[in-house]
C-alpha positions as CSV (number, residue, x, y, z in Angstrom):
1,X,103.3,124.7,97.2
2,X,103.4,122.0,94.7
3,X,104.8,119.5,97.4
4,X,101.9,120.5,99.5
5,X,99.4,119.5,96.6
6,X,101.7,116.2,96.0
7,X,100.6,115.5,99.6
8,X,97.6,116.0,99.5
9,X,96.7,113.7,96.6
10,X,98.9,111.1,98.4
11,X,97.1,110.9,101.4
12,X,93.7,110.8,99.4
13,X,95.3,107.8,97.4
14,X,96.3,106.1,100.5
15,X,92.7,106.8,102.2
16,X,91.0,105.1,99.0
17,X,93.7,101.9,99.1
18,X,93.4,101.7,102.6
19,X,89.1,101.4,102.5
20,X,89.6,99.5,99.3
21,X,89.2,95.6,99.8
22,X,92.2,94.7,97.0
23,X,95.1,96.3,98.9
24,X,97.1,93.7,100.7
25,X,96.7,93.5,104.6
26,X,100.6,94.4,105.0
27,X,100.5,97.7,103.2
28,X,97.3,99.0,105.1
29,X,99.5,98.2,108.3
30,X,102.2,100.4,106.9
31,X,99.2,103.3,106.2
32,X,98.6,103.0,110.2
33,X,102.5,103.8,110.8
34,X,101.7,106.9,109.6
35,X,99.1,108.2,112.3
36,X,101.3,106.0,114.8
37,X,104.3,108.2,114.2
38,X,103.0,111.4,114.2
39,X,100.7,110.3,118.0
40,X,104.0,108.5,119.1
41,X,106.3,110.0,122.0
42,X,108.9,108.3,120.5
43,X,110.4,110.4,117.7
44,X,114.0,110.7,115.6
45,X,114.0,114.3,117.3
46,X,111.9,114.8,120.8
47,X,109.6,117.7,120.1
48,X,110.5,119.1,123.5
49,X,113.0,121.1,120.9
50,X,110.8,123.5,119.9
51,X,111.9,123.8,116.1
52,X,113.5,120.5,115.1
53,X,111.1,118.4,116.5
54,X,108.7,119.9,114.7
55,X,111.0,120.0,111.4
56,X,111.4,116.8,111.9
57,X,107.7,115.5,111.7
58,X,107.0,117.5,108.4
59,X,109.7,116.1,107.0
60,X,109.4,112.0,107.8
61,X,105.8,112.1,107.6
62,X,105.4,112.9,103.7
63,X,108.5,110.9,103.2
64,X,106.7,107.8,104.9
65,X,103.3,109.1,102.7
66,X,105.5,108.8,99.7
67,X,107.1,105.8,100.1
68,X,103.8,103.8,101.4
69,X,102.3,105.1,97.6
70,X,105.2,103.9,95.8
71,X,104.2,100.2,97.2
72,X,100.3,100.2,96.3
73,X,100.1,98.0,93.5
74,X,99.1,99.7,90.2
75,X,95.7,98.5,88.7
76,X,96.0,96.5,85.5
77,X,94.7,98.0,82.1
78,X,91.6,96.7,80.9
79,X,92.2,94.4,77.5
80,X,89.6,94.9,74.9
81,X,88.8,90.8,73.8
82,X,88.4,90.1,70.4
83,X,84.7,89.4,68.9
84,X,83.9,86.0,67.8
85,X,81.0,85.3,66.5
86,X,80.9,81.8,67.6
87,X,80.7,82.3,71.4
88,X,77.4,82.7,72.6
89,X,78.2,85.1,75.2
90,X,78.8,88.3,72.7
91,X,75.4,90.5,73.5
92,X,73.8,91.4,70.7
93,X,72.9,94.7,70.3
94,X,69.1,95.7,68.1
95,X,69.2,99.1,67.1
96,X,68.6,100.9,63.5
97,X,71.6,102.0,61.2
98,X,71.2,105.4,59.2
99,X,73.1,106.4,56.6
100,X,73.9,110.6,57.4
């Protein structure tokens, strides 16, 4: 059951980098392979054998989901930037200070 979650998140993850405009061009054509594999004729085992072609699909397809998610690239953390009063482009926020 926790495999099934596992997918489950993947293939949102893949469906966010896929729409998103930073992911590379070459790993969205890997996210197609996907689809393309599971449509294809073409498979390791024909699924004219009634259990192992079947097998077969539910076991390369997350493999190729898992794989494809290990090459997204990882955003970067967002660095806090020292204040300097100096620079003119600190905003200045008016408020009130109260002592509780």
């Amino acid at each position: 059951m926790g495999r099934l979650l596992q997918f489950r998140t993947e293939l949102m993850m893949l469906w966010r980098a896929f729409i998103a405009p930073q992911t590379p061009v070459w790993i969205k054509g890997l996210m197609l392979l996907v689809p393309l594999y599971l449509l294809s004729p073409v498979d390791f085992v024909p699924d004219v054998i009634p259990v192992l072609g079947w097998l077969d699909d539910l076991v390369i397809v997350p493999l190729m989901v898992s794989w494809i998610v290990s090459l997204l690239p990882q955003p970067q953390p967002v660095r806090a930037q020292a204040y300097n009063p100096r620079r003119d482009d600190n905003p200045t926020i008016d408020g009130d200070w109260r002592r509780l």
